[in-house]
N, C-alpha and C positions, 0 to 999 in steps of 0.2 A: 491330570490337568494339562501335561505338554499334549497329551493326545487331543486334549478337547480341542488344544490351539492350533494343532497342524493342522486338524479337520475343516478349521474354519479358513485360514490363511489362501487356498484357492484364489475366492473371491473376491477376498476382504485386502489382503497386497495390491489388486490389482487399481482400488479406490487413490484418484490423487492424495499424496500427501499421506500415503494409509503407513507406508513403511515407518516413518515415526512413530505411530499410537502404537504401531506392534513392535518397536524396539523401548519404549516406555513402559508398556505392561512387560514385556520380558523380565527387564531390570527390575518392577515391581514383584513380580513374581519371585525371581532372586531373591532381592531383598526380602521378603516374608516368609521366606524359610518354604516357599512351594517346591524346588528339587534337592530338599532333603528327605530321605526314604524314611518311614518311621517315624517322622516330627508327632508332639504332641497333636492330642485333635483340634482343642483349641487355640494352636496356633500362639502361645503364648511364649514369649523369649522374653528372657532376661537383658537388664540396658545398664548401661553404665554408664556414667562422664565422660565425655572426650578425652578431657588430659588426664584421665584415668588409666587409658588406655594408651593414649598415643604423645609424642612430641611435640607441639605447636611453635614454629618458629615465624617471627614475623621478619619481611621482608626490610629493604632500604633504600629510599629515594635518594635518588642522582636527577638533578634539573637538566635541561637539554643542553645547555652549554657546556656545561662539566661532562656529559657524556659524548657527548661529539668532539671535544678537548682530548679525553685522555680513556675514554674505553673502547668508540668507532672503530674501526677497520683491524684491531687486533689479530691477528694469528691464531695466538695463544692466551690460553684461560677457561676459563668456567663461561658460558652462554648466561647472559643476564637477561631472565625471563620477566617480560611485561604484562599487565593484562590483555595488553592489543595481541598478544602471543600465544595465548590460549583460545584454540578454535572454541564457538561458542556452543554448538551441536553436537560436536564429534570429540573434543578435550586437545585434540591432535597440538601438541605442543612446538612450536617454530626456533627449532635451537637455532639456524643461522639468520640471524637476523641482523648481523652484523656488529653486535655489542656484545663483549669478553670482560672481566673483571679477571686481572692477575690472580692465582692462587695464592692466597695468603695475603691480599691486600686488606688493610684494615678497616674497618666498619662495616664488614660485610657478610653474612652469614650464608652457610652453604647447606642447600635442601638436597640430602644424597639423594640418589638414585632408587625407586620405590615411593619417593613421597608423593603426596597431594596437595596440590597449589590451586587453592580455592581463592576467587575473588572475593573479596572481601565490602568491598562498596563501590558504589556507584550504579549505573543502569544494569549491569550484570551482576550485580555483588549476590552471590550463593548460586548463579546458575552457569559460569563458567568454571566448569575443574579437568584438570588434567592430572595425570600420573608419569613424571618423571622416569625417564630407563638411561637416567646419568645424572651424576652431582649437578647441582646449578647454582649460580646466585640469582636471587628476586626483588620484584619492586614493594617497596612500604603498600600498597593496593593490594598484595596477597599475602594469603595465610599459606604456609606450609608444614600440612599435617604426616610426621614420621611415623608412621606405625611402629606398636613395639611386637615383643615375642611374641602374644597370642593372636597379632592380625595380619592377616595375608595383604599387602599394597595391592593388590586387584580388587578384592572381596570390598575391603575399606572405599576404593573408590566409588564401587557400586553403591554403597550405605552413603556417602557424601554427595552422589545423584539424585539419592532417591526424592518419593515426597516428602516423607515421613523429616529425612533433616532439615529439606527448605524448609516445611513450615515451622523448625522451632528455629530457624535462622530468620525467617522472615517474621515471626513474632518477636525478635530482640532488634528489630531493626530500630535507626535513629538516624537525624540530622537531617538536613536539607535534603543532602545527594544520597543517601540514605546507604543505611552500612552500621555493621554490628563489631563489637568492642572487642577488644581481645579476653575480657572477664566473660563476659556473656559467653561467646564463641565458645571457651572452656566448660561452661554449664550444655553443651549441647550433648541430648541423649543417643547413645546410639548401641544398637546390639553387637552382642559378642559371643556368638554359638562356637562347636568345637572345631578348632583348626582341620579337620578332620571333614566336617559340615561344609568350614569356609571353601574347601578347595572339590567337595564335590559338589558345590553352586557354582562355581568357577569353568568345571568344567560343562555341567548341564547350560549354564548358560553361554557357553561357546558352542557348543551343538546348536542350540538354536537360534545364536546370531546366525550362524554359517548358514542353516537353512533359510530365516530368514532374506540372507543373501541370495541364496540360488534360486527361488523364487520369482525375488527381483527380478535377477536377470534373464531369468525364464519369458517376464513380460515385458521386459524391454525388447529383448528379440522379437518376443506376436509382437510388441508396437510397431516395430518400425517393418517390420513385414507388413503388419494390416497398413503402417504410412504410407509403405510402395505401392500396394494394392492398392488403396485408394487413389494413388496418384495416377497411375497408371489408368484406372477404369475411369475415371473422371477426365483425363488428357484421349482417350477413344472416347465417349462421347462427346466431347466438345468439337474433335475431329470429325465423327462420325458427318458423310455427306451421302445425302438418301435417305428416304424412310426407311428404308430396310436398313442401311446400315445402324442408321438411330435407335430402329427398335430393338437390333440385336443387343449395341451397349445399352441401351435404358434396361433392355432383360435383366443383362447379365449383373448390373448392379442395385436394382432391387432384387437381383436373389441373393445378393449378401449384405444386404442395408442393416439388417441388423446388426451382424457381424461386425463389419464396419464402420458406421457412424455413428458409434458411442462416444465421442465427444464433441467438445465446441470445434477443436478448429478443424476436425473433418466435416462437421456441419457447415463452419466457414468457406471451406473449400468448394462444398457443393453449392452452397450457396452461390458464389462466384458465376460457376460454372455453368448452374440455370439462365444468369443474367448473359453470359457469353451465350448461349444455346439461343436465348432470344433472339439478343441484335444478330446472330447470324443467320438466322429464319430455319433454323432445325429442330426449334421445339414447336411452333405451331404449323401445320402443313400450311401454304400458301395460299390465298385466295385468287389464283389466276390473274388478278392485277399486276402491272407494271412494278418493281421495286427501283426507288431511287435513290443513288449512291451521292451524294450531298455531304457538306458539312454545315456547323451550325450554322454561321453566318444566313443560310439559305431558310431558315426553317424559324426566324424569330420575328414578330413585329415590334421588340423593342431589347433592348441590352445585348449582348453583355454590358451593363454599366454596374460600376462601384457605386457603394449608397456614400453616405456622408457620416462623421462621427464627431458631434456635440459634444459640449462637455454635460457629463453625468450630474444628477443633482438628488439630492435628498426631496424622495416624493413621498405618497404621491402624487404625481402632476397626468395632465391627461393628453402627455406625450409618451408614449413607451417604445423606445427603439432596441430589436432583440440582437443579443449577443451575439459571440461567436458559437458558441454552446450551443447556438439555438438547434443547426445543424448538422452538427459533429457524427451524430449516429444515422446521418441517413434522413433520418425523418422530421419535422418539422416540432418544436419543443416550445409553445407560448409560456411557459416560465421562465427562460432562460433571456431577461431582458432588463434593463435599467430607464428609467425616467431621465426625461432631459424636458428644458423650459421652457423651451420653443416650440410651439407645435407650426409645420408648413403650410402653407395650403393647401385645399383639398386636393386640387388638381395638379400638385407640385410631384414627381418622379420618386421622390424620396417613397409613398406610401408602397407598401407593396399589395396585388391585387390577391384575390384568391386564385390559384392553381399559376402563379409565379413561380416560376425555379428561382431555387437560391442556391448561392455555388459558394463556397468557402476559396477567395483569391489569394491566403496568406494561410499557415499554418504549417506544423509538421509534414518535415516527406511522405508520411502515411497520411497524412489525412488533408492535406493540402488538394484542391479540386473535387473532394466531399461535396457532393448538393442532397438536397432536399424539394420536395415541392411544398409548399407555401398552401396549409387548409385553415388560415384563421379568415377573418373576416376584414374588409377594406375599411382603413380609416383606425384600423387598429394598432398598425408597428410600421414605426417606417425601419431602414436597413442598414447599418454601418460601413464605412471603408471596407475593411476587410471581406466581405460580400458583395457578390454580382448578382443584379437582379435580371432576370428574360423572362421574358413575357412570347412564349410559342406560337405560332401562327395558328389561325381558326382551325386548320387540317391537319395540326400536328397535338396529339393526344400529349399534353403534359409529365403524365407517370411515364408514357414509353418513353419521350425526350428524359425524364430521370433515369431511368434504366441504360438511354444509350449512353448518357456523362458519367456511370458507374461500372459501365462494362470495363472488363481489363482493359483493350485497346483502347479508350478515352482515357482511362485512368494515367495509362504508360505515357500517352501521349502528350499530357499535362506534364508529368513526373518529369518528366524528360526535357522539357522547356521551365520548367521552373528555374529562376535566379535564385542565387544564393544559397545552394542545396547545403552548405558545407555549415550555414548558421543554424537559427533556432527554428525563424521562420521562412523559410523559400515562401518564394509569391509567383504568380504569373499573370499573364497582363489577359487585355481584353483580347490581342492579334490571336494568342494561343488558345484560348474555347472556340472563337469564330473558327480556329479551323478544324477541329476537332470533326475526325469524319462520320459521317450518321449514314446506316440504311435505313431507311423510310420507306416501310408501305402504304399502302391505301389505310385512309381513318378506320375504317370496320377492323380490319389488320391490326391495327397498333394497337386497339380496343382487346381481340380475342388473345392477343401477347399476353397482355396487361393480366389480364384474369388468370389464365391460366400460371404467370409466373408468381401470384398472388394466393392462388391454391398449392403451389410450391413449399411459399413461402410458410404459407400458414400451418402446415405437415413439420416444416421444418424445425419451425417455434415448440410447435406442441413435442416433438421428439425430445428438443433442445429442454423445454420445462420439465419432461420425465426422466431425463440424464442427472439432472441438477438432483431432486427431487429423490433419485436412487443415492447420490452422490453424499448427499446431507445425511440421508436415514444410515447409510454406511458405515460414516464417521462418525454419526452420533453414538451407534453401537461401539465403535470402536474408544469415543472417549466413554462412554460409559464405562468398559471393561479397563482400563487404565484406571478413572479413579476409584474403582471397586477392587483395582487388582485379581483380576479373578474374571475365568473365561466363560461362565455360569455352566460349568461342568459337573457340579455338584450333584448326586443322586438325587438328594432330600428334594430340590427345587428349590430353595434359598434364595441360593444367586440369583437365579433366571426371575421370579419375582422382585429381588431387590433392581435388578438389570432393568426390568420394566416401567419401574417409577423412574429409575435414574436416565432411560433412554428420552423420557420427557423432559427432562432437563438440561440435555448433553448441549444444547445449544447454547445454552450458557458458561459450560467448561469446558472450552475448548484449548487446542495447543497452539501458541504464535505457527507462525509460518514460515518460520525459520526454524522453528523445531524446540523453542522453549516449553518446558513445560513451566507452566505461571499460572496453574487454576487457583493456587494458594495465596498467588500473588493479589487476587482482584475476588478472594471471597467476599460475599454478603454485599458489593458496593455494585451487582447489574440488577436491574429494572427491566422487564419486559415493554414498559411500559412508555411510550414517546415521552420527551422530556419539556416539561412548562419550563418557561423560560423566567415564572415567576420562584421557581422553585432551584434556580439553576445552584444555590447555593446548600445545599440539602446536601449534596456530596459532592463537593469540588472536584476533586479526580474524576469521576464515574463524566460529570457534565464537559469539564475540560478534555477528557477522551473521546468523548463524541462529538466535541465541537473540533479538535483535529481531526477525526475522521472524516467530518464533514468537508471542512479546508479542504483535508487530501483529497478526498474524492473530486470537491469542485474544477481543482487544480487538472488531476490527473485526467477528467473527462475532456476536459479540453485536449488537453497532450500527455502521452505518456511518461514523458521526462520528470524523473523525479523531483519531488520539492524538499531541495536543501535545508539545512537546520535554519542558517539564517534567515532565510526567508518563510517556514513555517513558522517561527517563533515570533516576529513581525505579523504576519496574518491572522494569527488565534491573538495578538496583544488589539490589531486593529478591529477582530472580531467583536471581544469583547469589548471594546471604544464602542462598537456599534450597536452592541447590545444596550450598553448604560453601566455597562458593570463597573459598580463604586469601588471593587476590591482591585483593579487588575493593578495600580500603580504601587498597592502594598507586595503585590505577588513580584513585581516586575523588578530589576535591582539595573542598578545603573552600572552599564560594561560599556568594554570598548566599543564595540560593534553598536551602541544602541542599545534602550531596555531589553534586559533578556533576563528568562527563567529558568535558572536550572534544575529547579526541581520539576518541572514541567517535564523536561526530558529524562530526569534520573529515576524517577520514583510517583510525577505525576500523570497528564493528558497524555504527554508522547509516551512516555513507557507503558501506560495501561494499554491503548489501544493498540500497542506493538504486541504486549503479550496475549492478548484475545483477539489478534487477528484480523484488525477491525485497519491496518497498516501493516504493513511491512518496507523493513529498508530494501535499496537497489541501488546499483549502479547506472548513472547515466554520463551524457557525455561531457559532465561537469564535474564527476564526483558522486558521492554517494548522497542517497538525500532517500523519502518514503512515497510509495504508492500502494495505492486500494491494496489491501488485503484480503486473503480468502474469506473470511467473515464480515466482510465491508456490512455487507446487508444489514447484518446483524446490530449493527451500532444505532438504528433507531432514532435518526435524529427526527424533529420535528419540523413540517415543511418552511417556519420563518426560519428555523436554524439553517437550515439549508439554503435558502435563497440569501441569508448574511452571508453563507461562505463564498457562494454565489456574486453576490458583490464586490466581497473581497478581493476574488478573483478577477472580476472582470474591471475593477476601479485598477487593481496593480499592478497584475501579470505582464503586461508588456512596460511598465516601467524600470527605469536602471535600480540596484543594489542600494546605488546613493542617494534615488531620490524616497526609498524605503524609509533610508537612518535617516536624511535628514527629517520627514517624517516623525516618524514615531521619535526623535527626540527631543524636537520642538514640543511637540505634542505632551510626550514627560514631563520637560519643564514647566508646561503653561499647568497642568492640573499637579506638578508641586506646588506653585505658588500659590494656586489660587487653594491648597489645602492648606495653607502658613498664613492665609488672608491676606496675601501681601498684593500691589496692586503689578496688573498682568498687563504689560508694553512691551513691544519689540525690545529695547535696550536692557530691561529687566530681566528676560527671559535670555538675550545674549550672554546678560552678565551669570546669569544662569550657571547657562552649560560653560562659561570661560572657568569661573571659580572654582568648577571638580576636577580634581587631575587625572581622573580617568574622561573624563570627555573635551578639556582642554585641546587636542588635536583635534577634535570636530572643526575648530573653529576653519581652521585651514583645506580640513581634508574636504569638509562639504559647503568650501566658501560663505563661509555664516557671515554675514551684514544685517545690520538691523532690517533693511529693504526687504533684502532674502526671508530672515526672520517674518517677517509682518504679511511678506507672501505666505509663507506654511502658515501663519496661523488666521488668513481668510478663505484659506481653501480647507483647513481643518473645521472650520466651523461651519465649512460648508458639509465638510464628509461626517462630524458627530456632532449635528443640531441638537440644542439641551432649551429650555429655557428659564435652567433655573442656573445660577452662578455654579462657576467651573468649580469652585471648593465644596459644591452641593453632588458632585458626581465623584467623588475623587474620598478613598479611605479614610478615616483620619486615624 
């Protein structure tokens, strides 16, 4: 069976993300007794109880004040291991984290050296464990499993990774933030083959981590060789001056396109580089015509001008003005837009025409001076603040004028005068496009550009859809032989037929992207199938999962900056406002911050689409928060679901934290009352949030006055129009 798997490892490491599914199956294979020499045929081992076998000690909470008091900056003691302290992928345990517990200090139980400290509850509860190589003290959140005489503390941590435990861990699960009992825990089965077995699974599956390993780094070396390479062949042609010199680099890199541009962002890169090759007039030979060195100012019969941004309204109405979304990727997007009440004149500036450039004047330092050209129809969207609209002169081809505001040089030239590079949003003014430099040749010229960097382009899509398309079928294989355990090496064909049903399904069992394995976590609750929205309550989880996916995606397309907890939790509660969902104020509990859910995060929407991939957390320049995940696609939301998140986004995103709580708090209170039948007034709703003492500081923090008050609750009834009484949308 290891033969089957080094056979295949080649190709299959080289797949993003592959080194997980092949350190998964490994430990599966471990775990079922595959490098024991002579195992019975069917594979059958004897199980026992946990506390059968082993020691379970549970841990002891210390609150943050008593531990920054009297355990912080220690010298000496025993390392007090937390679950923040157990890597979540790797087990890798963080002994200096700067908290010691005296030896011998009272209430505190010590996990020797060889133990297993499994999390016990919360968003990781059974999928973080670590093995001890020193005494420690722990937190009340983890279990600490001793091995006795007949288990090896390696072997046993393998068995506490595998599936086989999560899923009787995750069948005893309970509570809110979800988490299994120290009874249950003790009923969890697990095998006990001969010490003898244990230690030569220990050793086979360190051979083939290590290989593994070398693998890795086998293609990490070709990567970043073929990165040079490419960079290299890509910076000679864009240099390349003369047809001869052109045709030499064009040769020389389609003789290794293959080779080379197997992923996105070396496709990216060429991409780039065709638009540079343009505006410098080396990808199409010249037509003897005059070329003129200009900038834009010279080249537009109307803008740069900023549009204008109405306030938004519950449509819809037969004004639609398009987001910032609209242009984000380049090309022009008619979904991505909101209703507003006013519609202008016909002949008012605000419309934008067809074949209008639209420039993005605010946004992330990546994507800040993004355009797009403008192919809907006149009378159809006018344009926001945030966008510049130009209108090109009869002799200047629209798609070339986009191509010349996308080349690097426009791009840098923007980047570079933008204000306020160091905040969320840099912006730049109209002075900075107008100068922005443009070669311009003759119309016929900017025409044969166009096409030909459009036959490029189109090579490059179809490449870029067959990379993907290899990428998917790859892993799918890969999760298949992980939850099969088994590399279908089997003589009979067994495997390789079961492999084949289960490769049609792999899209459904997949690994986070962080490296959880959670197929167990989220059995029986996917649906291939787009989600009705009359249906949203069919399985709460599966629909709250893909209504965060959707948020995060809406959010992240816009900018890559992750979306913090606070403010995902706020947007899926507003979501659901705007769905009608009668449940979310039963789901929603009253905290400091504003309604918030933590099963949402521990064990519901946020956790499911984290462990399928459908999100993943990140760091940005605020902190940690989630973005698109490798399996985004996969989350299947429904096109209304998607334009709610949509909205979401574009109603919030650039508002403050506090006008978020004060929001959705108001908002809480007015659909408590009206679920009490009590009568719903600003003074009611103040006296509201004053009488809980967990929201008491609102009154202060987010200046709550009845006025203020009575403000949030006519622009909520503007944002979640009902027309049946607030106690008719709202649990009971």
């Amino acid at each position: 069976m290891m033969d089957g798997l080094f056979e295949r490892l080649g190709g299959l490491s080289a797949l993003p993300g592959a080194g997980l599914y092949l350190r998964r199956l490994a430990l599966e294979l471990a775990v079922g007794g595959a490098f024991i020499p002579n195992r019975p045929s069917n594979g059958d081992e004897s199980t026992v109880r946990l506390d059968d076998a082993v020691e379970i000690l549970t841990g002891t909470s210390v609150n943050a004040a008593e531990k920054e008091l009297r355990y912080a900056g220690l010298s000496e003691g025993l390392p007090y291991i937390a679950t923040k302290d157990v890597a979540l992928n790797t087990g890798v345990i963080d002994y200096d984290n700067g908290v010691r517990i005296p030896v011998g200090e009272p209430g505190f139980k010590v996990a020797p050296s060889g133990s297993i400290l499994v999390c016990a509850e919360g968003g990781s509860a059974g999928k973080k464990v670590g093995l001890t190589d020193r005494p420690v003290c722990f937190g009340n959140k983890l279990y600490a499993i001793v091995p006795g005489p007949t288990l090896s503390p390696v072997y046993l941590s393998y068995v506490v990774k595998s599936r086989a435990f999560y899923a009787q861990f995750q069948s005893y699960m309970s509570g809110i933030i979800g988490g299994v009992s120290l009874k249950k825990f003790r009923e969890i089965l697990i095998p006990v083959p001969a010490l003898e077995d244990q230690l030569t699974t220990i050793e086979a599956f360190e051979i083939l981590e290590q290989k593994l390993a070398d693998v890795e780094n086998c293609h990490l070396r070709e990567r970043q060789a073929q990165k040079s390479a490419v960079e290299a062949a890509i910076a000679s042609l864009v240099a390349a001056d003369g047809a001869d010199e052109v045709e030499r680099a064009w040769a020389h890199l389609t003789d290794h396109f293959e080779m080379w541009f197997d992923d996105a962002d070396s496709l990216k890169r060429l991409r780039a580089a065709i638009i540079d090759m343009a505006m410098k007039g080396s990808l199409v030979p010249g037509d003897g015509n005059p070329v003129l060195e200009t900038t834009l100012s010279a080249l537009t019969s109307f803008g740069p001008k900023n549009g204008f941004s109405p306030k938004p309204v519950v449509g819809p109405t037969n004004t639609k003005t398009m987001s910032l979304s609209a242009i984000t990727k380049g090309v022009f997007d008619a979904s991505a837009f909101k209703y507003v009440q006013d519609r202008p004149a016909i002949d008012s500036d605000l419309w934008v025409r067809p074949n209008d450039i639209l420039l993005q004047r605010a946004n992330t330092i990546e994507y800040v001076g993004v355009s797009a050209v403008y192919t809907g129809e006149f009378g159809d969207f006018i344009y926001p603040d945030l966008i510049m609209r130009i209108t090109p002169r009869p002799d200047v081809d629209s798609h070339f004028l986009h191509l010349a505001l996308s080349c690097t040089k426009a791009r840098t030239h923007m980047r570079a005068r933008a204000s306020g590079t160091s905040g969320t949003m840099p912006k730049i003014n109209q002075a900075t496009v107008r100068s922005i430099p443009v070669r311009l040749p003759s119309l016929q010229q900017q025409r044969r550009v166009v096409a030909a960097v459009n036959d490029i382009m189109a090579l490059c899509a179809d490449v870029e859809k067959r990379i993907e398309e290899r990428t998917k079928d790859g892993l799918a294989l890969l999760g298949a032989w992980t939850n099969s355990g088994s590399t279908g090496d089997d003589p009979d064909g067994t495997d390789r037929d079961r492999l084949a049903a289960e490769e049609n399904l792999a899209s459904d069992s997949s690994i986070e992207a962080e490296g959880q394995n959670a197929a167990n976590a989220t059995d029986g609750i996917i649906s291939g199938r787009p989600f009705d929205l009359s249906l949203k309550h069919d399985d709460d989880r599966t629909f709250e999962a893909v209504l965060v996916s959707a948020v995060v995606g809406a959010f992240f397309d816009r900018s890559a900056e992750p979306v913090g907890n606070f403010r995902l939790q706020k947007a899926v509660y507003f979501a659901r406002r705007r769905i009608g969902d009668d449940q979310v104020n039963g789901d929603y509990l009253r905290k400091a911050a504003g309604p918030y859910n933590p099963k949402m995060r521990y064990s519901g929407g946020i956790a499911v689409a984290r462990s399928l991939g459908w999100i993943r957390e990140a760091r940005g320049r605020f902190g940690f928060g989630h973005i698109k995940g490798a399996n985004a696609e996969c989350a299947k939301a429904t096109s209304e679901l998607q334009s709610i998140a949509i909205w979401v986004r574009d109603t919030f995103a650039l508002r403050k934290n506090e006008e978020w709580e004060r929001l959705a708090t108001v908002d809480y209170a007015v659909c408590a009352l009206g679920s009490e039948g009590q009568p719903i007034t600003p003074k009611r709703v103040l006296a509201y949030i004053s009488d809980l003492d967990v929201w008491r500081h609102k009154v202060a923090k987010l200046g709550l006055t009845e006025f203020s008050v009575q403000s949030a609750m006519l622009e909520l009834g503007r944002l979640f129009p009902t027309e049946e009484k607030v106690s008719a949308r709202v649990g009971r």
